[in-house]
Each structure stands twice: as C-alpha cells, then as structure tokens.
C-alpha positions, 0 to 999 in steps of 0.5 A, a space after each residue: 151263271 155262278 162259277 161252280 166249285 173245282 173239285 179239286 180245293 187245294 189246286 185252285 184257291 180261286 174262289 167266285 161264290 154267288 147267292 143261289 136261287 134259295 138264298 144261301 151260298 153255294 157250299 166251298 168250305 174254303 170259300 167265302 160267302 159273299 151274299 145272305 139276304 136272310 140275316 138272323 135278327 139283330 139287336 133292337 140298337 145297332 151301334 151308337 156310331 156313325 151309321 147306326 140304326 135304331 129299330 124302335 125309331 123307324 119301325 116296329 118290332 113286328 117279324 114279317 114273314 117271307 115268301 119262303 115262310 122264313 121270319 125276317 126282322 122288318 129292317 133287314 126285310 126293307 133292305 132287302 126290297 131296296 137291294 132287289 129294286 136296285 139291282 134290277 135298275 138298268 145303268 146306261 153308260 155300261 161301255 165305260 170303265 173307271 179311272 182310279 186315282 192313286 195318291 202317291 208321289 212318283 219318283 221318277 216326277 220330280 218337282 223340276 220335271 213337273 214344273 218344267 212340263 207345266 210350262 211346257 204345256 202352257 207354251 205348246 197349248 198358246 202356239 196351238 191356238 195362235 195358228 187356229 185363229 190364224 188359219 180360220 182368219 184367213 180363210 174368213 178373209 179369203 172367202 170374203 175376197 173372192 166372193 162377197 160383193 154386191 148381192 147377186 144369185 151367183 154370189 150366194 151359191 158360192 157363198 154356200 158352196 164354200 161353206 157347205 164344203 168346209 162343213 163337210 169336209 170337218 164332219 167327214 173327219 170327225 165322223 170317219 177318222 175321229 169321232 172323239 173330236 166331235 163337239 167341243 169336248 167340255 163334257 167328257 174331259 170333265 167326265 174323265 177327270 171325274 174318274 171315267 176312263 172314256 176311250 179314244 178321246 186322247 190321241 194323235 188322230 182326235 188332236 189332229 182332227 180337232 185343230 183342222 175340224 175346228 179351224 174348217 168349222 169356225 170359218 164355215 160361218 157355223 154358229 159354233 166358236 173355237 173355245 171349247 175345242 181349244 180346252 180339249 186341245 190344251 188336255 190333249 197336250 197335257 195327256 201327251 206331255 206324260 208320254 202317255 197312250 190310250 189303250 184304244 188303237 190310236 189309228 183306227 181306220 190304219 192297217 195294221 202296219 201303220 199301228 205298230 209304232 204306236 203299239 210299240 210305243 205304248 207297251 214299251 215302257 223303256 221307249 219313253 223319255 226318263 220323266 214319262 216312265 211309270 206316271 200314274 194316273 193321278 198325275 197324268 189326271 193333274 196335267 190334263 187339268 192344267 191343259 184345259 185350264 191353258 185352253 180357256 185361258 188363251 181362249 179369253 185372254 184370262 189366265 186367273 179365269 182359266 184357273 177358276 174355270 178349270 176348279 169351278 166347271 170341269 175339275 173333281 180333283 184339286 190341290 194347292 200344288 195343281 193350282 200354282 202350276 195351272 196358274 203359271 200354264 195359263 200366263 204362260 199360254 197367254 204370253 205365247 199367244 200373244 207373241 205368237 200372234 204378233 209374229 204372225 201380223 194378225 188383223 188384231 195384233 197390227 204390225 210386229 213393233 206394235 206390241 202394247 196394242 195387242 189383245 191377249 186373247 182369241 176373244 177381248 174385252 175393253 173398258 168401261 165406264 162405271 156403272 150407276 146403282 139405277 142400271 142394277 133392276 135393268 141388269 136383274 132383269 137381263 139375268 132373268 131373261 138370259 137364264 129363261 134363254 140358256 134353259 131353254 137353250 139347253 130344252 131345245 137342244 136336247 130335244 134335237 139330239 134325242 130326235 137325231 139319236 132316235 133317227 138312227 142316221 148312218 155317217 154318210 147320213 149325219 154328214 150330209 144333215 149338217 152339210 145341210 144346216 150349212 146351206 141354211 145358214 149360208 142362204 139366211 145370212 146372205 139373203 136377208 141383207 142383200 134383200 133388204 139392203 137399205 134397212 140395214 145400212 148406216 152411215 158412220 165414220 168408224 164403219 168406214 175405217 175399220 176393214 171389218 165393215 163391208 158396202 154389200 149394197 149400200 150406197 157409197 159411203 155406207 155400210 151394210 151392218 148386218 152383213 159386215 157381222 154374218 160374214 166378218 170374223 166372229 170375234 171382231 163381231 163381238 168386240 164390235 157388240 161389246 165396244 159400241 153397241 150404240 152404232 146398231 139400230 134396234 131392227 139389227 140387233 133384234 134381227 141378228 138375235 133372232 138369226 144366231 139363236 136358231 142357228 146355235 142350237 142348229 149347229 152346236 152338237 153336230 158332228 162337227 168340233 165346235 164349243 157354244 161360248 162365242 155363239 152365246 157372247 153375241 146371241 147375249 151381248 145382242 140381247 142386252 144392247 137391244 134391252 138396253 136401247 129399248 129401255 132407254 129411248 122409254 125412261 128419260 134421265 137414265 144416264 147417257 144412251 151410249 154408256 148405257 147400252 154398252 154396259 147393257 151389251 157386256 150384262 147381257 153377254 154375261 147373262 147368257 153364259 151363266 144362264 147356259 153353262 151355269 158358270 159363277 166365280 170363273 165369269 166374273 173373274 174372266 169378266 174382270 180380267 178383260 175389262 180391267 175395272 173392278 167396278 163392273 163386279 157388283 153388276 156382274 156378279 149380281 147377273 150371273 147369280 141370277 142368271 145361273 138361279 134363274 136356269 138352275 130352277 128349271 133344268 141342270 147345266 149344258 156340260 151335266 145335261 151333255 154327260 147324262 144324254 151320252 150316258 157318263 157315269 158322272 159322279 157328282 159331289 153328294 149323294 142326293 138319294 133318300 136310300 143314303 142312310 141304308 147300308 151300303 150291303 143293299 147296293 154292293 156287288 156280290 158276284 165277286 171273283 178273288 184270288 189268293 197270295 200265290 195263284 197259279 197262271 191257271 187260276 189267274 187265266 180263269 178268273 180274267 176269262 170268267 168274268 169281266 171285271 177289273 178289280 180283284 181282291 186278294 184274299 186268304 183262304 180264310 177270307 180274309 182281305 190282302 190288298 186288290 189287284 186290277 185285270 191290266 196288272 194281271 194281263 201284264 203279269 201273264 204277258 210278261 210270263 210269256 203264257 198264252 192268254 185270250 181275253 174273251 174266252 172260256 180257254 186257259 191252260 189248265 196244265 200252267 203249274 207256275 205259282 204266282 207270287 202276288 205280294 209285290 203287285 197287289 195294292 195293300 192300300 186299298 180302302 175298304 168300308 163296312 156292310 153297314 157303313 150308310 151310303 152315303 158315307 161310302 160314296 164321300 169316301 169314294 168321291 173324295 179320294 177317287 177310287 175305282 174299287 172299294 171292297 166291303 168287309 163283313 163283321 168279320 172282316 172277310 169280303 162280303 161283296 165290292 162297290 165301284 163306280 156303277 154301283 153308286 149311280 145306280 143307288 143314287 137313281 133310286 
C-alpha cells in the first residue's frame, strides 16, 4: 500500500511516494517522484562516458507500443522487462540485515589502544584453545581408561553409551541454549564480515556453548575437528574485546531478570571502558578479522598461514594496518598456546622443562625429506582424485541438509538423529577391530613405545592399529598418518578411508559445534599413503617405499582440503609453516592448484555452498550477471521513505512505523539529497527524547510538535550513484567500500530510488 499524501503539506515534509497502478506518481506537489517506467524518448547517443548507451548498436530505432497504447523507445522498454522480472524474483535470506562499514578514524581508538587489544585478543584466543585441547584430551584418556580393553559386548555398549551422552549433551546445548554456536561457524563469520549483520551469533551463551559443545563433541569420537569452532571462538573474543553487544537478547532462554544487565550493559554507553566507547563497525569488523585469524593460527601452529587464511577465505575487507595487527595476534596466540600447553604437561608438550619439544599447534606438521621430480604425476593425480572427493564431499553433504531441512525435525528430534549417528559411529568403530583383530594387528617397536597404541586383542607384543586410531586422539592420529605412513598396511588405511569418510559427511553439519578440517586431513592423508603404497609395490626404482608414502601421506592431506574448502595460497603457507622445508612447495602448490581446479569445475566451495544453503546475502567480489551493463534505474528500490532537515517526533515516528526499513534520505523539500539517516539513529533520538515510540505499530502521537534537528546526526558522506550508472559499476562501488545504502539520484539531482544489499543479489540472479 503506498503512503497516501497528508493533508495538511507544510505539517509534514515526510514524503513516501510510490509508482501507482497507471505508472505515474501520486500527485504531492512537495514530493518527489521516485519512479516513472515511461520515459520520453531520448537521444540516439546517451553519454560517451562510462556507462553509456548507443541505441544504434543494440537496437533499432523502432518505437514499440505498450499495453496502455503509450509509444516507448525500445531500450527504455528492455529495461523495463528487466526491472519487472527482477522485482518479481523472490530473495531468500530476508531475515538478515546489512552491516555498513564507516571509513573513518575514531578517536577514542588510539593506535596504543588498538595495539594493545590486538595482543590481547592474540593471548586470550591461544589460552582459550589450550584448555580446549586439554579438556577433550582428557576425557579421550579417561573414556579409554575405564573402557577400552579387549573387545567385549559390555565393552561396546559403554562405549556408545559414553559417546552417545557427550553428543548429547552438546546437541542439547547447541539447539536449546545457543543455536549460533552450531556448526563451525567458517560461513557466517565470512558472511558477517562481508557486510551481514547475522543476529545472536557474538554473544556470551554462543561462546560459552562453543567451548564445552566443541570440547563434548571432539572427544565424542565424532568426525568433527576443533579448527573451525576455534576460528568462531578467536572472533567472538575479538567482538567482546570492543566492549560490544549484539542487539539480540543475549540469554534467550533467561527471565527477564537475569537480562537486565546485559541490557543495561549494551544501552549504557558510559558503562564501558574509555577505549570501547563509540567504536564503529569498521573497527569492531577489524578485530573480528583478527579473532579468526588468531583461531586458525593456533589451530595449526601457522601464524603467517592464519594471516592468509583469514585474507584468502573469510575476509572482504583488508589493510596494510589490519594485516601487521593479525600478524602479531596470531604469533601472539601460538606463543600463548605454546606456554599454555607446556604449563599444562600435555601428552604433547612432555614435562614443563621440556620446551624445545614441543609443537606449536592443536595439529603439527614434521619434516620431510625432499621430493624427486618423478613423484609430481603421482602428486597430480592425487590432486585430481582429492578434488573428485571434496565435490563430492560437498554433493553429498548438501544433499543431507536439504533432506533434513525438508524433514522439518523439531529440537528434541535433531537431538536424538545425531545422538543416533553417534551410536553408529561408536558401534562401527568398535566392532570392526574388535571383529577382526588379527587383520589389523602389527608388530613394531615404535607401536610399543608410544602410549597412543593400544593391544584391543592382539597377541602380546602387538598392537591393534586400527583401534589405536578410532579410539586414540584425533590429532596423534593424524601426526602418526603424516610421520609414518609406512607402519599401515594397505587393508588399514583403506579400511580407515572408507570408515572416516561416511561418517564425516555424517556427522559435519549437525547440530553440534564442530569444523571439517581434521576430519579432511586424515580422510586425505589415508587416501594418499594408500595411493602411495599401491604405486610403489607396482612401479620398481621409484625411490624408497618409506619416503615415498610419507610425502604421498602429506599431498594426499593436502589434496583433500583444496579440493574441500577451496583454499590456495593460506594451504601452502600452513604447509610450510609445519614442516619447515620449502622444497615441499612446488609439489604443494601444484596438488592444491589442482585439486582446487579440479572441484571448482564441478560445484563451488564448502563455506560459499554453506552461506547459499542458509540463505546469506553474501555479496561476492564481481558482479557476474549478463544484465551488468543495464542502468542501475532497472533494480533500484522505489518505495523509499524520506525525511526532511527538521521533522517533527511525529514525522519521525511515522516514517519508522510505516515501513521497515533501515535507512533514510534526508531530503529538502525540493528533493534534494542531505545526507542519510539509519532507523537505530532515529529510535536512539526518539529514546533520548523521552517519546513514546512502539516499533511494529501503525500508532505515533500525532499531537508531538517538537521540531527535530537533524543536521548534526545525518551522514553528509553518504555516496550516491546515478540512474544510469550500470550495474556493475554500482556494485564495485558497493562492494569496495562496503556500504549499507547507497541512494540514486536523477538527472536533477534529486532521489529517484535506493540500492542495498538485497537489491544486488537479486539483479545478479538474473
């Protein structure tokens, strides 16, 4: 329903005008038009700038006649399809709202301030993940203490017993206490620092939810790793440490008691410390980047590889200065954890004075040997076969979560369908090796001095390989797969394959905190020692079986995180980084270009098909449809509503329960544009005003005679665009900068409609 005119003009320079069903704008001689399909004919060449059109070179001079017998050119009448096609188009993802990203230096952030909360997000996020690791150690330990001996029916039920009530237990938090700690939160960190303002997902209960969920899960026997919680856990710290509060009730399930101070603590500006007052969003958006970063890093032991993960995957927005603050976050965080994790006498650190042994990283790397030019086709062709995987990987995966979304499963429901993965996975990983004990049981030295290894009903002497992995630590499992491959026989490593990978697609996505990159480091690391084993024992003078399978072990690892989450320079470098050996970079860099080609051809990435599945307006770098070239008139909003310099309390009121959006113009009464003012500036002023004002409403007070000044809050920095600026321009400028609204002017410089967020999605669908 279009806003009908007041009555009374001088009283209310509010003005909200839409196109009516003849095409024409309602009649407000103080108005402004903000949309006319029917244009009069232009000139044959429109501009020799950027942007122009040349009639004669996309369509004959021919006047077309509408529906209403009116004569239109031909160009204006193409536009005019494409407009009504493009508004037609139903845009999922309507629940969230955009970010907008001001570029401008606060004072109250001084350059020691931001330093020294870099570092300070860059310790907090490495003690964080050392008491993760600890906790999940222990209770793997402790689980196999009490219950792993010899196979036995008892033995098995408690087994799944156990981890079945871990599951639980997580699930149940995540579903009921903290749904924004669900998964492992990759996707909608890259989603919000591209400009989506994705609700409850930086608070205390989803932070909270995600240590102990991911601490449950992990030691579950889950296929579900630690990483990409801790780079959810690493930016909710670095939202926390701007004193910031999302505007969502931060205890959901709390009376209305318990929320108060948490309220109180948001709306009170003067409550927070100095340093945290008035941070903008740019800057709240900085250290969120330098959180995730500080997580990866300490995930792998790669502080330059955080750096790049957090440029290459999941960052929008970058500068020179975020990057050297990253940089010391993330050697910072790796130096905590390493601290951290001696004081705590890990199982991987050894004793306190022990501290050149110890790995700086959740998961390590070793050296290698160097690699010879004829294992490269070897390497090529794991490439290939880890990018077929993580597509398909990727294939299935969505394929279970579109059936679970059809399901329509209720929380008690979703709870008890990945307590029951669970049970499958406790019952699958101690029933194949205590079924079939002698096929996987081996004689070495090295099995019977590290603790990891395990008799599960072996002979003395030996060990049972295949349990020592399905029921030891995931991480030991994997420096075990990378360090020596060789140990496992063929029927091991396929076996191991062919139990991780089900269960990975199985169990990533749940409704349970965890991330997909330790399960993709063995799934890969097992495929490529098998391929490695098999080529070997078929090619003679390839090189020493040892070496070979080892550095077929690592490309193999590789291949499956390129081919899965599409990652490049940020692998290599955590690659490196581990090992220590820049020799390994050629044969690194030529698997993950591969890999990552290989599965690009055939579906898009983990994190871009996760931000499509829950619907994120995630705007990419380019604008990819054929329409880019078409004026940005064909796409824009028209159903704007605008305010004067001075409204009155009731003009404002008006325009915020009218309607529901978050950004208006300011215009003159000639149409002119002042700047742009958002819908939380103006509850804010209405708030301080002491007016009653009920967002949601048709109600205002109409008898509110204050005059409102809003010279001193509107943005006179706004940028704007033309109606005839292409899309494609439009959508550079938008990306780039990272705005929220971006109004469009006519010819005479007076507002003609808006572009936002939603409005480019939709265009580039077409």
């Amino acid at each position: 329903m279009p806003l009908q005119c007041p009555a009374n003009k001088e009283s209310m320079p509010l003005i909200n005008v839409t196109v009516n069903g003849t095409g024409k704008a309602d009649d407000c001689s103080f108005g402004q038009t903000f949309a006319v399909l029917e244009e009069p004919p232009r000139e044959k060449s429109m501009g020799g700038g950027s942007g122009g059109y040349d009639t004669e070179s996309l369509i004959d001079e021919t006047m077309l006649e509408s529906s209403t017998g009116k004569h239109i050119s031909p160009i204006v009448y193409e536009e005019t399809m494409a407009q009504s096609q493009i508004k037609r188009r139903v845009l999922p993802g309507n629940e969230f709202e955009s970010i907008g990203y001001p570029n401008k230096e606060n004072a109250e952030m001084q350059s020691l301030v931001k330093w020294s909360l870099t570092a300070a997000v860059g310790i907090l996020t490495g003690i964080c993940a050392a008491f993760l690791d600890k906790i999940a150690n222990s209770i793997v330990t402790l689980r196999n203490e009490l219950i792993i001996g010899d196979f036995s029916f008892l033995g098995l039920l408690l087994f799944s017993i156990w981890n079945a009530v871990l599951v639980a237990l997580s699930s149940s938090l995540a579903l009921y206490a903290a749904p924004g700690a669900i998964g492992s939160g990759i996707p909608e960190i890259k989603g919000y620092l591209n400009g989506v303002d994705i609700k409850g997902f930086f608070t205390v209960p989803v932070f909270v939810v995600k240590f102990f969920g991911t601490i449950f899960s992990v030691s579950s026997g889950l296929m579900v790793g630690p990483e990409g919680p801790l780079v959810h856990l690493g930016s909710i710290i670095g939202f926390f440490i701007t004193c910031k509060a999302q505007p969502s009730d931060p205890l959901p399930s709390c009376s209305s008691t318990l929320k108060k101070p948490f309220r109180r603590l948001h709306e009170n500006n003067a409550l927070r410390p100095f340093f945290c007052r008035d941070v903008n969003q740019t800057e709240v958006r900085d250290f969120v980047s330098i959180g995730a970063a500080a997580g990866f890093a300490v995930a792998f032991g790669a502080p330059v590889g955080g750096v790049l993960f957090a440029l290459e995957e999941i960052c929008s927005f970058w500068t020179p200065s975020l990057m050297w603050r990253a940089l010391t976050a993330t050697l910072l965080a790796t130096l905590a954890l390493l601290v951290f994790d001696t004081v705590l006498i890990s199982e991987r650190g050894g004793s306190p004075s022990n501290w050149t042994s110890i790995h700086p990283g959740l998961i390590s790397l070793t050296s290698f040997d160097e690699c010879s030019m004829t294992e490269i086709p070897i390497f090529v062709f794991i490439g290939v076969l880890g990018g077929l995987l993580g597509a398909a990987f990727i294939k299935l995966l969505n394929l279970k979560m579109t059936w679970l979304r059809a399901s329509s499963l209720t929380r008690y429901q979703r709870v008890k369908f990945i307590t029951a993965i669970s049970i499958l996975t406790s019952f699958i990983m101690f029933s194949i090796p205590g079924l079939f004990p002698t096929r996987f049981c081996r004689h070495s030295k090295r099995f019977l001095e590290d603790p990891i290894w395990i008799k599960f009903g072996c002979k003395d002497g030996d060990t049972n390989v295949l349990a020592s992995i399905f029921f030891g630590n995931r991480a030991d499992a994997i420096r075990e797969f990378l360090e020596e491959p060789h140990q496992f026989s063929s029927a091991s490593l396929a076996m191991i394959f062919w139990v991780f990978f089900p269960l990975t697609i199985a169990s990533f996505g749940q409704d349970v905190p965890g991330g997909v990159f330790l399960p993709s480091i063995m799934n890969g690391s097992c495929m490529g020692a098998f391929i490695g084993k098999f080529i070997v024992e078929k090619m003679e003078g390839l090189g020493d079986e040892e070496t070979v399978v080892r550095h077929c072990a690592l490309i193999g690892a590789v291949a499956m995180l390129a081919g899965t989450l599409r990652s490049g320079v940020s692998l290599c470098v955590i690659v490196l980084e581990g090992t220590g050996r820049t020799e390994l970079l050629l044969p690194v860099a030529i698997t993950t270009v591969t890999a990552r080609g290989i599965g690009s051809l055939i579906n898009e990435g983990l994190y871009e098909s996760t931000l499509h599945f829950k619907s994120v307006p995630f705007l990419g770098n380019h604008y990819t449809a054929s329409n880019s070239n078409y004026p940005v008139r064909t796409v824009m909003s028209t159903d704007l509503a605008t305010l004067g310099p001075s409204p009155t309390v009731a003009q404002i009121q008006h325009a915020l329960n009218a309607n529901e959006h978050n950004g208006f113009p300011v215009v003159t009464s000639e149409g002119l544009l002042r700047g742009m003012i958002l819908r939380s500036q103006l509850e804010d002023i209405l708030e301080r005003d002491h007016t009653s004002y009920n967002h949601g409403t048709s109600d205002f007070e109409v008898a509110s005679p204050q005059v409102i000044g809003l010279e001193g809050v509107v943005d006179q920095g706004c940028h704007v665009v033309l109606e005839r600026c292409p899309i494609s321009e439009a959508y550079q400028l938008f990306v780039a900068i990272g705005l929220r609204h971006m109004p469009v002017l006519d010819d005479d410089g007076k507002v003609s409609g808006m572009l936002t967020r939603k409005d480019f999605l939709r265009a580039n669908q077409s």
